[in-house]
VOVO-209910 format. One record per residue (C-alpha): residue in three letters; x, z, y. Coordinates in steps of 0.25 Angstrom, whole numbers, padded with zeros to 4 digits, always signed. Layout:
ALAXZY
...
//
This chain:
UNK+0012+0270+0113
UNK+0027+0263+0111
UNK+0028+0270+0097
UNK+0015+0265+0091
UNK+0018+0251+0095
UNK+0030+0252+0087
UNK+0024+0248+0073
UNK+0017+0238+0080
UNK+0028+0231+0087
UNK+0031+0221+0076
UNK+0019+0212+0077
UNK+0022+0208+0091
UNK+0030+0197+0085
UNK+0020+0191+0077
UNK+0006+0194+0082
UNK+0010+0198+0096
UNK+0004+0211+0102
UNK-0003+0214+0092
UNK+0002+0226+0087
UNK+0005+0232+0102
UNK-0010+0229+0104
UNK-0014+0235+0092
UNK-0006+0248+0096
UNK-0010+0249+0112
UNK-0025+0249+0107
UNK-0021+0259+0096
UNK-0024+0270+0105
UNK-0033+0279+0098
UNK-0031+0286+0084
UNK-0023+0279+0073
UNK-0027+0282+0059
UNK-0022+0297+0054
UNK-0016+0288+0042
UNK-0006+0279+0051
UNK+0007+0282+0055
UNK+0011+0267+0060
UNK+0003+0257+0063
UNK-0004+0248+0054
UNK+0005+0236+0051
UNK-0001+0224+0056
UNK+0000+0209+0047
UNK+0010+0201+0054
UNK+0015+0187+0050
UNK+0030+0182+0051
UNK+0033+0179+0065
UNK+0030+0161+0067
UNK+0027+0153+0075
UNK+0010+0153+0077
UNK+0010+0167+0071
UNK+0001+0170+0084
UNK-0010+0163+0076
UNK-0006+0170+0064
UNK-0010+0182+0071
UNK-0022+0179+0075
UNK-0025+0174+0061
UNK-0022+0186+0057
UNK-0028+0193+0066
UNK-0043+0187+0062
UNK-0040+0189+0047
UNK-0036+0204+0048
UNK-0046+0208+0059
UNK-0058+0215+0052
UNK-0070+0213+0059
UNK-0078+0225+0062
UNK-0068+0236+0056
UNK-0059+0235+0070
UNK-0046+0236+0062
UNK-0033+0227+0062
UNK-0032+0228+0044
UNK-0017+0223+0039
UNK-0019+0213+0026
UNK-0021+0220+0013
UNK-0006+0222+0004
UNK-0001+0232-0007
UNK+0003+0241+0006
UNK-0002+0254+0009
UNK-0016+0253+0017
UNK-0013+0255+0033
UNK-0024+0260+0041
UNK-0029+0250+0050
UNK-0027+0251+0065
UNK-0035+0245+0076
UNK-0038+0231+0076
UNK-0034+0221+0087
UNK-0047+0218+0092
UNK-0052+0231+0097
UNK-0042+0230+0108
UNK-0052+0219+0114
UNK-0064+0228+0113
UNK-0069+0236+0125
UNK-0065+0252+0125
UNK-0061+0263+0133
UNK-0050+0262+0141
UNK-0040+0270+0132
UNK-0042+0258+0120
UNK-0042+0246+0129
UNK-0028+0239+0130
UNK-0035+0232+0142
UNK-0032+0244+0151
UNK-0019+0245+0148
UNK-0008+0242+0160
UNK-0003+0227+0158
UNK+0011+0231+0161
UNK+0010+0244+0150
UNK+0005+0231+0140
UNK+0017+0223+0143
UNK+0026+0234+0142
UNK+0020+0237+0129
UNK+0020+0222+0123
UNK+0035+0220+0126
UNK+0037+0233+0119
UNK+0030+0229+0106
UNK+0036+0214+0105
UNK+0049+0220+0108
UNK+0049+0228+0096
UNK+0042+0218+0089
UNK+0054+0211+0088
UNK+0061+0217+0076
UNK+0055+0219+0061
UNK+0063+0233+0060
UNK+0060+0245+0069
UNK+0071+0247+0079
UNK+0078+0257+0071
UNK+0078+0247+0058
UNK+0067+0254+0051
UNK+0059+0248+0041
UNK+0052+0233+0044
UNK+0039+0232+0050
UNK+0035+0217+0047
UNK+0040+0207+0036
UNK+0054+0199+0037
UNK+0053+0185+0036
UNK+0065+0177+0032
UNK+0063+0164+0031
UNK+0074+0157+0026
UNK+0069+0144+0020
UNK+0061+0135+0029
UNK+0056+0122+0025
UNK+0059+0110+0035
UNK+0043+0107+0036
UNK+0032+0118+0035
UNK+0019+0111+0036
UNK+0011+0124+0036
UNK+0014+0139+0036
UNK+0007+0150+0028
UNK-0003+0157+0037
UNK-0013+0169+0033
UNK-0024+0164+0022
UNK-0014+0153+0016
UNK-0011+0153+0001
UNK+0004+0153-0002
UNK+0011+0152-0015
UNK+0026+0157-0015
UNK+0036+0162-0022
UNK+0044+0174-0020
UNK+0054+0185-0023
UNK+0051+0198-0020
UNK+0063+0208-0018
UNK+0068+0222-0012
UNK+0078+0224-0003
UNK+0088+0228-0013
UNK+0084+0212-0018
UNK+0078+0218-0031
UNK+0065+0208-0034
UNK+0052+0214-0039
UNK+0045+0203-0039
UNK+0045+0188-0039
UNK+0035+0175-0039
UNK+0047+0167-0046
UNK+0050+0177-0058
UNK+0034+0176-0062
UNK+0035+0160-0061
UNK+0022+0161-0050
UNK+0020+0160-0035
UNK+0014+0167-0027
UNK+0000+0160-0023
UNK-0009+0169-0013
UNK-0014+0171+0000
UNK-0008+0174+0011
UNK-0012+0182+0023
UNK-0023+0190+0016
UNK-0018+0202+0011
UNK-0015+0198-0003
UNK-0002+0201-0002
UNK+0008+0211+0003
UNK+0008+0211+0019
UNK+0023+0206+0021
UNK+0021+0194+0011
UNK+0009+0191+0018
UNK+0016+0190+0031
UNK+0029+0184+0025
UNK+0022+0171+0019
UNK+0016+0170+0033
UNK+0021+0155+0040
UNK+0029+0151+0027
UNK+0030+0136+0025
UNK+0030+0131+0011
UNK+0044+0132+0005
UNK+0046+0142+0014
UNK+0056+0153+0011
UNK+0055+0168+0016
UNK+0063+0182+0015
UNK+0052+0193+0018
UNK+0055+0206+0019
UNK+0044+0216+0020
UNK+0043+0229+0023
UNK+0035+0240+0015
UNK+0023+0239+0021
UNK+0021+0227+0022
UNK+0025+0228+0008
UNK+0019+0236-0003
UNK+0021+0249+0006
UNK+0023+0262+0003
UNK+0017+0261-0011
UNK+0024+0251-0017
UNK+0021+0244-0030
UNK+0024+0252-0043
UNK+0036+0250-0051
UNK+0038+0237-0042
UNK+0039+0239-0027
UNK+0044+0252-0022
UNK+0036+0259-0011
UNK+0041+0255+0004
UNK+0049+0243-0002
UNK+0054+0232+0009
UNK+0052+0217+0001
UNK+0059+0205+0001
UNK+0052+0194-0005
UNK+0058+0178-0005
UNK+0047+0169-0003
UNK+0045+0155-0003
UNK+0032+0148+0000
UNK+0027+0137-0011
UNK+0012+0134-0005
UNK+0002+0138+0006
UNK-0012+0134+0007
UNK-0025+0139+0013
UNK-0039+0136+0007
UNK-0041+0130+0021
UNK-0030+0119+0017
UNK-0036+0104+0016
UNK-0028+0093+0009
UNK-0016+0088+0020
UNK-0013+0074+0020
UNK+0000+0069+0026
UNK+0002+0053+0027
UNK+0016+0051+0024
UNK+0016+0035+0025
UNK+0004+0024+0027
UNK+0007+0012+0024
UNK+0002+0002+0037
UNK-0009-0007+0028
UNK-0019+0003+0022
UNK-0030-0006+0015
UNK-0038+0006+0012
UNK-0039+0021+0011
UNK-0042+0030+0000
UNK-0057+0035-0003
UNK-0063+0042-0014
UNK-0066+0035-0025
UNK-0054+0025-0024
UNK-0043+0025-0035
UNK-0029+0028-0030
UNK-0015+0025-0036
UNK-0004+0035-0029
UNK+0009+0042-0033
UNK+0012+0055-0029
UNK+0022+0067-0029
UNK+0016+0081-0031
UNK+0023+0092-0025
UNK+0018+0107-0023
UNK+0018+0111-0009
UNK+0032+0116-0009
UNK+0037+0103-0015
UNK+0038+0106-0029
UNK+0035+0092-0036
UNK+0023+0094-0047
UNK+0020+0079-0048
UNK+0022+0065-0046
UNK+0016+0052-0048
UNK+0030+0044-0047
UNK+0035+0050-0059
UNK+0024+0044-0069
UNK+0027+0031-0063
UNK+0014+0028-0059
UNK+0002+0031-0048
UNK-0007+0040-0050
UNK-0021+0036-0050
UNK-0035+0040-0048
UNK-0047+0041-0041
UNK-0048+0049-0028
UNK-0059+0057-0025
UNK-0065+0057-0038
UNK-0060+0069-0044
UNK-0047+0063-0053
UNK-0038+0070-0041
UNK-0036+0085-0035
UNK-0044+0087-0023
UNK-0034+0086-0014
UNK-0029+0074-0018
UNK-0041+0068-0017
UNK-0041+0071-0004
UNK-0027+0066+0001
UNK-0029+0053-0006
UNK-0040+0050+0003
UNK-0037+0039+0015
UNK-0022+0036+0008
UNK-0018+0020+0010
UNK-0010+0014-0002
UNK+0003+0016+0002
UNK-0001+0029+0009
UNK+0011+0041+0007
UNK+0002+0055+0008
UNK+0007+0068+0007
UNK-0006+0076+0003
UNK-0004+0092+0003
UNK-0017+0098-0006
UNK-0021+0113-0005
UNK-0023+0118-0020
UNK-0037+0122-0019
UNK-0038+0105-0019
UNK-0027+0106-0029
UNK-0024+0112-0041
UNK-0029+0126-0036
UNK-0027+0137-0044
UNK-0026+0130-0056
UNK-0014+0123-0053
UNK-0009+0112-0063
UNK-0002+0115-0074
UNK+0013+0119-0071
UNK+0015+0111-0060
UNK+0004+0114-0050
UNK+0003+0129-0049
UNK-0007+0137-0042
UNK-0014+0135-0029
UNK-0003+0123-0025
UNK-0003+0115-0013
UNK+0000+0099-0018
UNK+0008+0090-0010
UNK+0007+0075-0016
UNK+0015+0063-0008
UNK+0007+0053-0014
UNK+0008+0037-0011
UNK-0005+0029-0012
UNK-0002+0017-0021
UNK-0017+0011-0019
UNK-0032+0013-0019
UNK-0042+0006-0024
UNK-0059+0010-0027
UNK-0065+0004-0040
UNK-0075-0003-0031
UNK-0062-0012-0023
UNK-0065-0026-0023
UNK-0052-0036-0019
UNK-0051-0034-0004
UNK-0044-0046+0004
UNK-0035-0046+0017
UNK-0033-0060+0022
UNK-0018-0062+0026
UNK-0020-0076+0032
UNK-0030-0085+0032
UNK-0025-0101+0035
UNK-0032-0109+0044
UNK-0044-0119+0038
UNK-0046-0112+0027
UNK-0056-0122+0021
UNK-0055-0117+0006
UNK-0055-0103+0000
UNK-0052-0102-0015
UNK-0064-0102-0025
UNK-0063-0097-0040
UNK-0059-0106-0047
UNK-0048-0113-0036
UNK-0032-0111-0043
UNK-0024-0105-0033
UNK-0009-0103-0029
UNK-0005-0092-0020
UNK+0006-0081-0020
UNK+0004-0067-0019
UNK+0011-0054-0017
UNK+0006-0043-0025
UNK+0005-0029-0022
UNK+0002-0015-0025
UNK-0005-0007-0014
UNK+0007+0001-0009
UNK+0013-0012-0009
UNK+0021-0013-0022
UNK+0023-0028-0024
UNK+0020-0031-0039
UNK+0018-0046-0038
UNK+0023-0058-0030
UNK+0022-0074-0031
UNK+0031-0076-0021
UNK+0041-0069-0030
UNK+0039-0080-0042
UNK+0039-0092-0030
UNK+0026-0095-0035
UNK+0012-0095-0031
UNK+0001-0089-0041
UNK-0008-0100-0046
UNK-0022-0096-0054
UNK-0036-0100-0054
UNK-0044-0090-0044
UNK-0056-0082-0050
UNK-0054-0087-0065
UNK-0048-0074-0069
UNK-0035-0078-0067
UNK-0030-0067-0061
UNK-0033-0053-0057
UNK-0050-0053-0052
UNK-0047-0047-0039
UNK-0035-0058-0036
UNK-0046-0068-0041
UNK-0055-0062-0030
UNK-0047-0061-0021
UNK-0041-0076-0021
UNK-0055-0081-0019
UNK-0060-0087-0004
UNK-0045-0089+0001
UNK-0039-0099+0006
UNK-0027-0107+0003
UNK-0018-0102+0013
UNK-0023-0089+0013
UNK-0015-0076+0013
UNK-0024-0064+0010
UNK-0021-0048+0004
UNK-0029-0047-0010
UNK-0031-0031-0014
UNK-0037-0033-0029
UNK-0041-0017-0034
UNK-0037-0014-0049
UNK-0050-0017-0055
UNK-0049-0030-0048
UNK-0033-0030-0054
UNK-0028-0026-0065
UNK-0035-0013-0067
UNK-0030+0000-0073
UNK-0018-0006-0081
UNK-0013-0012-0069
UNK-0002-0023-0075
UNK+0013-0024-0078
UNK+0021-0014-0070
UNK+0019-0017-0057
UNK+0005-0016-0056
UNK-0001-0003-0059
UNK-0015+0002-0063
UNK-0025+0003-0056
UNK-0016-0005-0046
UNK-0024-0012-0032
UNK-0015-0027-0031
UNK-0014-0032-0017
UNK-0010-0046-0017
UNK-0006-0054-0004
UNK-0009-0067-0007
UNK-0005-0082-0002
UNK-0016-0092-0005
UNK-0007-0106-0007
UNK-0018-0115-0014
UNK-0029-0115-0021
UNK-0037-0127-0028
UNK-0048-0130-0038
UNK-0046-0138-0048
UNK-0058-0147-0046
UNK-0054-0151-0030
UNK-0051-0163-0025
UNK-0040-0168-0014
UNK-0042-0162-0001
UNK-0043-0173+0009
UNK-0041-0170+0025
UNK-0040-0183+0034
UNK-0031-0177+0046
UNK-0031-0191+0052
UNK-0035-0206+0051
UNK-0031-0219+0058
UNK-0038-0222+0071
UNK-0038-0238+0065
UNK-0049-0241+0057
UNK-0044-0238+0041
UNK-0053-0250+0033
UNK-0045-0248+0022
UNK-0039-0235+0015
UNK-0029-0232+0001
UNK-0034-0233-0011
UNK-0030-0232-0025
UNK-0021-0242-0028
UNK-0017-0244-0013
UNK+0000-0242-0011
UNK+0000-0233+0002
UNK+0011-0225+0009
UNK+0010-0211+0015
UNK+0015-0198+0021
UNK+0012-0187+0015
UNK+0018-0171+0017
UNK+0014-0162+0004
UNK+0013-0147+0005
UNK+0006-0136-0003
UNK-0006-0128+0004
UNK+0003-0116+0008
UNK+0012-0127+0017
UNK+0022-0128+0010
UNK+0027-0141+0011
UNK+0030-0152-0002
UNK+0032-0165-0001
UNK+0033-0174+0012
UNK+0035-0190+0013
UNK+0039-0189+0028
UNK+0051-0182+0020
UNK+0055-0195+0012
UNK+0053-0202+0026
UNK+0042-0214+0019
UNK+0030-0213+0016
UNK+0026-0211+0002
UNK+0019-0223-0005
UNK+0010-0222-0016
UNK-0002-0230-0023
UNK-0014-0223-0025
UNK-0019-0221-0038
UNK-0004-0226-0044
UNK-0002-0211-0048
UNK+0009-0211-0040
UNK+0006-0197-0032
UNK-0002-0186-0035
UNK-0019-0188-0037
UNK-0022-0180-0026
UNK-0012-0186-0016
UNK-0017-0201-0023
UNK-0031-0197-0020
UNK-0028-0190-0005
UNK-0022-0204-0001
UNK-0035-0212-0006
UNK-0044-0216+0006
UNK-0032-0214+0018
UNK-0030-0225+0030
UNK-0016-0228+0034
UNK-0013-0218+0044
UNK-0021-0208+0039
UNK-0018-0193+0037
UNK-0025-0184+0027
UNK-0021-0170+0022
UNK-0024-0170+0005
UNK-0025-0156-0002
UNK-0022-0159-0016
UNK-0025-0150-0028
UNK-0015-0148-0038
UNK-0023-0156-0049
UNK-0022-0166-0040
UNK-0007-0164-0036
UNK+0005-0157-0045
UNK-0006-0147-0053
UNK-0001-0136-0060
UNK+0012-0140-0062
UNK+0017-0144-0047
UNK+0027-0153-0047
UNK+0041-0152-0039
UNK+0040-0145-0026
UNK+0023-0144-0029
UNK+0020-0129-0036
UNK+0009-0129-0047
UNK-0006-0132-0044
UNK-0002-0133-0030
UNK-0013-0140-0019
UNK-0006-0149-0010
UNK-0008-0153+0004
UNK-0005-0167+0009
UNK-0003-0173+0021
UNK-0004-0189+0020
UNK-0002-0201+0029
UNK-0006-0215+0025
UNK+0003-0223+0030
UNK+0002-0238+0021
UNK-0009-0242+0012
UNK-0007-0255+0003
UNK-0018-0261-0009
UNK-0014-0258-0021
UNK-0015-0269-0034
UNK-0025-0265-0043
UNK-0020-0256-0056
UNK-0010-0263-0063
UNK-0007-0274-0053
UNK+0006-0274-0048
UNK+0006-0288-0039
UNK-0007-0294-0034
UNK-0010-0309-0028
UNK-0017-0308-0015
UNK-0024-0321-0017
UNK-0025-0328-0031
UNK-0012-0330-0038
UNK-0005-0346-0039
UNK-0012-0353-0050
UNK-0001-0356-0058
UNK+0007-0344-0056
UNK+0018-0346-0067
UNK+0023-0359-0061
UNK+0024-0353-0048
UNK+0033-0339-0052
UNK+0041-0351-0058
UNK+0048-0352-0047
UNK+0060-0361-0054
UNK+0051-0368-0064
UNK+0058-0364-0076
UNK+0045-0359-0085
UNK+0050-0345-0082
UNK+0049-0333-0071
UNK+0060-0323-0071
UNK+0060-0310-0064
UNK+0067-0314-0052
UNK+0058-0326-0050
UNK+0045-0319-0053
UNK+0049-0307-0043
UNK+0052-0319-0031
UNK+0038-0324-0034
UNK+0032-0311-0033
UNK+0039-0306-0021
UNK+0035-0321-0015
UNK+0020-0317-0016
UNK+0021-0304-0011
UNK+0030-0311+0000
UNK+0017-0321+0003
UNK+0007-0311+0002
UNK+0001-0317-0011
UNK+0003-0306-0018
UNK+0007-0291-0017
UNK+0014-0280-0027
UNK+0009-0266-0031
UNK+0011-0259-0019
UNK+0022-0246-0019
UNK+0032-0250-0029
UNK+0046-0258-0029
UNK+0042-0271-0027
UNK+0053-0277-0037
UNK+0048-0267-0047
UNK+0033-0272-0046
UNK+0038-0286-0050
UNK+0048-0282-0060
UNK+0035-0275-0067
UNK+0027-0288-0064
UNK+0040-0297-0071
UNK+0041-0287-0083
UNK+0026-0288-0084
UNK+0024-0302-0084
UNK+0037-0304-0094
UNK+0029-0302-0106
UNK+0041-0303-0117
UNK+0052-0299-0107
UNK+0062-0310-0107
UNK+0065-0309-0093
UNK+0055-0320-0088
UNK+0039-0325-0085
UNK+0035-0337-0093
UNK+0020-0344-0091
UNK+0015-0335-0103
UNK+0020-0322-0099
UNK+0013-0324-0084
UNK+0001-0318-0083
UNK-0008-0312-0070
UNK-0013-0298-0074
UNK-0026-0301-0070
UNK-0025-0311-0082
UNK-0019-0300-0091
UNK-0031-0292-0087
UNK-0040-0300-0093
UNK-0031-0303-0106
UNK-0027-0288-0107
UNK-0014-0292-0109
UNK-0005-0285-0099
UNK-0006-0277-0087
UNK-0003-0282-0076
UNK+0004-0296-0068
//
C-alpha cells in the first residue's frame, strides 16, 4: 500500500486527499498498460484552490463512464483509473474505504501529505508536478485566472540548457486561448492557473506534463523538461459582464444618464495590462455621442448608463462587448479586455426643455418678469463640470437686455421669465436651447449644456409708471397736499432694488428743497412727491425713463429702477409760471411813486430791493419759493431795467400781468 501512494503523494498539497483516496479505493486490477498511476490535473498551490478543486473536479468527472480522465495535451494518452466517486457508492467490504480502521486512515493521510511536500521524489528524480516562479507580482490583482477563463499572454519557451524553441514575442502575437480545457499542454494549463494581469511567472514542467515521450518533431525532443517565461496580458470569461467602478461623484448630480441622451466625456483607453491605445485629451476635445443608440461599442453603452456630469468612472469591458475578434486596427488587437477612465463633461436629451432651481426667493414678491420687461442682473456662467466660461461679476457690471425679444440665447429668454427682482435661481439651457452644435468662442463647446446662476437685480417695462406705496400718513386731517408749482422740503434715502444704497439727505443733515414741476429733480421722483401731506411717508419705485435711463448718472448705473423712501416735511404755494414775486392783495395804485422811496424820478437797485423786502416783511407780497431771496430781486431789477443803466424810471416800470396782456416781456 505505501509504494502505490507514492505517485499520488503530490496532490495532497493542492487538492487534499485526493490521490491517497484515489489509491486506498484502488484495490482491484490496475490496467495491464500502467506502470504508475495516472497523473492527475493539479493547479499551483493559492489560496482558494480547495474550490479549484472542486471546480475541477465537476468539469473532469465524466458522467456515466466512472473514470477520473486527465485534460486532453500533446502527451502520451494514460489509461484512466478509477474516479472519485465510486468510493461513495455501496460495495463489498474489500472496495469500501468506510471499513477501514480510522487509525490505519490517519496513519495513511499523514504519510501521503508528508510526501506531498516536495515536487522531486526523495532521491531527486525527476519532477512530478509544474514549478511556479512567480517573480513579478503586481501590487493590485483584481481577479485571478481560473479554469474556463480566456488569457492572452506572452511567453518564451526554453530548455534547460536556456536554448529557446519557441517564442510569442519573435512572431509579434500573443497567445489568446482558453484555459483549463485541454487545449493546451497540461503544465501551461496549470502554470497560468491564479495569474493576475501583468503577472510574471517561471514554469518549469516536467515531460509528462509536457509533450511526453514523443515529443515534437524536429522541435522538442522526447522526455524534454520546459522552462517557459510567461507574463499575463488579459483574462476574461464569456460569463464576464461590464464592471463599473466609481472613482469620483461629484455631491450635486442633476441627472443620470439614459439611453437616448447625448453625452460629452473625455476618456483614456488603455488595454487591460495598461497599455494606452487612446485618449480623448489629446485631440483636445470631448468625445461625443449618443448612448444607447448604436454610435458606441456595447459595452460602453452600458458603463455610461447612470454617470452624473462630473462623474470619474473606471469601466472594464469584456471583448465580446468590445471589439471581439476583430479587434481595431493596430491598436486593439484580438479578444481584448478595454479599460476607459472616462470624465463625464454633461448630458443632455434632444427632448430637454430649460429646467429652473430657485436659489432664493425675496419676500413679497408682487411682480415676475414678463416678455417684454428690460432687466439687469448678474450672472455666473458655467459648463456642467463646472468650468466657468462667463461671469458679470468679473466686468463689475450687470447684464442689461430686453427679455423674450431674442436678445439673447432662447433658453436664457425662457428661463428669465416669471422671476422676481430679487430673485437668485440656477438656469440649465440645453444646446439646442444654446448655442447648438458649434458652440461659440473657446470656451464654450459644442453641443455644450450652460448652466447659469443668476441674480435678478431689476427689471422694468418701458410703459410703467412710478410705483407709489404710502407707508404712513399724518394722524391730523391733511386738507391740502403739494402740487406742481408748490416749493416743499423732504427726506429722502435712494437706493437701487438690489439694496444697495445711493443717495441719502439725512446724510447732508437738511432736508432737500425742491419745486415741483421746476425740473429740478428727476420726473419720476417730481411725480412720486405730487399729492403728499406734510408728514407723510411713501416708498416710490422709479423706472429708469423716469429716472437716470440708459445712461445712469454718477453713482446711478444705467437703466437702473430706483427705490425711494420720502418724508414730506414743508410745503409752500408756488407763484404761477413765470412769476417770480406775487401781491397778496392788489398792488399800490400808484406803484412807481411808492418804490420811490427818495423822490428823485428814479429807483435804483438798492432802493427797489428795500421796497421789495418791505412787502414780503408786511405780508403784502411773497417771492418764488426755494431760491436766494437776493437773487430773486436781482432778476426782478435786471428785468424791470429795460436799457440797463443801472435804474427804474416810470416808463420802464411795468406789472407782468400788464406785460401779459402787451406780450411784451415775461415777467415783473
Amino acid at each position: 500500500m505505501g509504494a502505490n501512494l507514492d505517485g499520488l503523494a503530490v496532490l495532497s498539497s493542492d487538492c487534499s486527499g485526493l490521490g491517497l483516496l484515489l489509491q486506498l479505493h484502488a484495490s482491484g486490477p490496475r490496467p495491464a498498460s500502467s506502470t504508475s498511476p495516472a497523473p492527475i490535473p493539479r493547479g499551483p498551490a493559492r489560496a482558494g484552490v480547495g474550490m479549484e478543486c472542486r471546480k475541477r473536479g465537476s468539469q473532469l468527472w465524466e458522467e456515466g463512464e466512472g473514470v477520473w480522465r486527465p485534460p486532453r495535451s500533446l502527451s502520451p494518452s494514460l489509461p484512466a483509473v478509477p474516479a472519485p466517486g465510486t468510493m461513495l457508492r455501496a460495495g463489498p467490504p474489500s472496495h469500501t474505504l468506510l471499513r477501514l480502521p480510522l487509525l490505519l486512515l490517519l496513519l495513511l493521510l499523514v504519510q501521503a501529505v508528508g510526501r506531498g511536500l516536495g515536487r522531486a521524489s526523495p532521491a531527486g528524480g525527476p519532477l512530478e508536478d509544474v514549478v511556479i516562479e512567480r517573480y513579478h507580482i503586481p501590487r493590485v490583482c483584481p481577479r485571478e485566472v481560473q479554469m474556463g477563463d480566456f488569457v492572452r499572454y506572452h511567453y518564451n519557451g526554453t530548455f534547460e540548457d536556456g536554448k529557446k524553441f519557441d517564442s510569442s514575442y519573435d512572431r509579434h502575437t500573443l497567445v489568446a486561448i482558453v484555459v483549463g480545457v485541454g487545449r493546451l499542454i497540461t503544465g501551461m494549463d496549470r502554470g497560468l492557473m491564479g495569474m493576475c494581469v501583468n503577472e510574471r511567472r517561471r514554469l518549469i514542467v516536467p515531460p509528462h506534463l509536457g509533450y511526453g515521450s514523443i515529443g515534437v518533431a524536429g522541435l522538442i525532443p522526447p522526455d524534454a523538461t520546459l522552462y517557459f517565461d510567461v507574463v499575463l496580458l488579459d483574462v476574461w470569461n464569456k460569463e464576464d459582464t461590464v464592471q463599473v467602478s466609481t472613482l469620483l461623484r461629484p455631491p450635486h448630480c442633476p441627472r443620470m444618464v439614459q439611453d437616448s441622451d447625448f453625452v460629452r466625456y473625455h476618456y483614456n483607453g488603455t488595454l487591460l495590462d495598461g497599455t494606452a491605445f487612446d485618449t480623448s485629451y489629446s485631440r483636445g476635445g470631448t468625445y461625443d455621442t449618443y448612448v444607447g443608440s448604436g454610435w458606441l461599442i456595447k459595452g460602453m453603452d452600458q458603463g455610461l448608463l447612470g454617470m452624473c456630469p462630473g462623474e470619474r468612472r473606471k469601466i472594464i469591458i469584456p471583448p465580446f462587448l468590445a471589439y471581439g475578434e476583430k479587434g481595431y486596427g493596430t491598436v486593439i488587437p484580438s479578444q481584448a479586455s478595454l479599460v476607459f477612465h472616462v470624465l463625464l463633461i454633461d448630458v443632455h436629451n434632444p427632448k430637454d426643455t430649460v429646467q429652473l432651481e430657485t436659489l432664493e426667493l425675496p419676500p413679497g414678491c408682487v411682480r415676475r418678469a414678463v416678455a417684454g420687461d428690460f432687466m439687469r442682473y448678474h450672472y455666473n456662467g458655467s459648463l456642467m463640470d463646472g468650468t466657468l466660461f462667463d461671469s458679470s461679476y468679473s466686468r463689475n457690471h450687470t447684464y442689461n437686455t430686453y427679455v423674450g425679444q431674442g436678445y439673447i440665447i432662447p433658453g436664457m429668454d425662457q428661463g428669465l421669465q416669471g422671476s422676481c427682482m430679487g430673485e437668485r435661481r440656477r438656469i440649465t439651457i440645453p444646446p439646442h436651447l444654446a448655442y447648438g452644435e458649434n458652440g461659440t468662442g473657446d470656451k464654450i463647446p459644442g453641443s455644450a449644456v450652460l448652466i447659469f446662476d443668476v441674480h435678478v437685480i431689476d427689471f422694468h417695462n418701458p410703459a410703467d409708471p412710478v410705483e407709489i406705496k404710502t407707508l404712513s400718513r399724518p394722524l391730523e386731517t391733511c386738507n391740502e397736499t403739494a402740487k406742481l408749482g408748490d416749493f416743499v422740503r423732504y427726506h429722502y434715502n435712494c437706493s437701487l432694488l438690489d439694496g444697495t444704497r445711493l443717495f441719502s439727505s439725512h446724510d447732508y443733515g437738511a432736508p432737500q428743497e425742491a419745486t415741483l414741476g421746476a425740473h429740478k429733480v428727476i420726473e419720476g421722483l417730481d411725480t412720486g412727491l405730487q399729492g403728499m401731506c406734510v408728514g407723510e411717508r411713501r416708498q416710490l419705485v422709479v423706472p429708469p425713463h423716469l429716472a437716470h435711463g440708459e445712461s445712469g448718472a454718477r453713482g446711478v448705473p444705467g437703466s437702473a429702477v430706483l427705490l425711494f423712501e420720502v418724508e414730506l416735511v414743508s410745503r409752500e404755494d408756488g407763484l404761477p409760471t413765470g412769476y417770480l414775486f406775487v401781491w397778496h392783495e392788489d398792488p399800490p395804485a400808484n406803484l412807481f411813486e411808492h418804490m420811490d422811496l427818495n423822490k428823485d424820478g428814479e429807483v435804483p437797485a438798492e432802493e427797489f430791493s428795500t421796497f421789495i423786502k418791505a412787502q414780503v416783511s408786511e405780508g403784502k407780497g411773497r417771492l418764488l419759493p426755494g431760491q436766494d431771496p437776493e437773487k430773486t430781486i436781482g432778476d426782478m431789477f435786471q428785468n424791470q431795467d429795460r436799457n440797463q443803466d443801472g435804474k427804474i424810471t416810470a416808463e420802464e416800470l411795468k406789472l407782468k400781468s400788464d406785460e401779459d396782456q402787451e406780450r411784451v416781456h415775461e415777467e415783473l
